[in-house]
N, C-alpha and C positions, 0 to 999 in steps of 0.2 A: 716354221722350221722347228723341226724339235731334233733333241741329241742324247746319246746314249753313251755313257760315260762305260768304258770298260774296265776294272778294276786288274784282272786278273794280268792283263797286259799295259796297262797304263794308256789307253788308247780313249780316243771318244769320235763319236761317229754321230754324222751330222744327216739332215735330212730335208730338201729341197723339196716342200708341202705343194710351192706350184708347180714342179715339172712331177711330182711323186715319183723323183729318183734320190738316192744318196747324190749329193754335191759329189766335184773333182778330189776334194779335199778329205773325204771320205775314203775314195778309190786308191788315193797314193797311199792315204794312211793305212788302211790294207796290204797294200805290197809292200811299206816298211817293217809291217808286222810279221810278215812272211817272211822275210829277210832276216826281220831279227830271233825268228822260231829257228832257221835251218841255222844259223850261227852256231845259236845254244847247242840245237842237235848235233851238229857236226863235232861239237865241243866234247858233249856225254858220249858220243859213239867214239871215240878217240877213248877215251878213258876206261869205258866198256870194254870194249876189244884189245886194245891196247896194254893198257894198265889193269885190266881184271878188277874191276870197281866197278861193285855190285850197284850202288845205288844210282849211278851212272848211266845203267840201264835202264833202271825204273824210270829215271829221269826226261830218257830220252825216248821212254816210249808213252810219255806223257807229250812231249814236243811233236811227236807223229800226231797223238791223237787231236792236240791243239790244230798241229798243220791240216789237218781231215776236218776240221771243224769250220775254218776259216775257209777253206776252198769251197764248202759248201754253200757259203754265203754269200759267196765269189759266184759261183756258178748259179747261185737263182737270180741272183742282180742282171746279170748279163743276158738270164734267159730273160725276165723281165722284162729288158730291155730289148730285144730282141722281137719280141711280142707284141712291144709297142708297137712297132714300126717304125 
């Protein structure tokens, strides 16, 4: 099992060497991550449009890009998996 420590999010992600999938514990940690990316965003878009707070936006289109990032890694696991059979 090896693990990758994610700094930028405070997250770490684990890896199940005999089945060669991420563990469960990996997967939830993903969807809290997502959860806690749309927070943020909703938080910056609120303040962007709202309050006209510029960096706000920069903010929150960093949070998109993170969210795009994470879905990506979402979506090869699951084809992976898928693949397996």
């Amino acid at each position: 099992m090896w693990v990758i420590k994610d700094d930028t999010h405070n997250l770490c992600y684990s890896w199940d060497s005999a089945n060669q999938q991420p563990n469960m514990e990996a997967h939830m940690a993903r969807i809290d991550e997502v959860k806690t990316i749309m927070a943020h965003l909703e938080d910056d878009m609120d303040k962007f449009y709202n309050k006209g707070n510029k960096a706000a936006g920069t903010r929150a289109r960093k949070h998109l890009q993170d969210l795009k990032n994470l879905a990506q890694v979402i979506r090869k696991e699951i084809q992976a998996k898928k693949n397996a059979g």
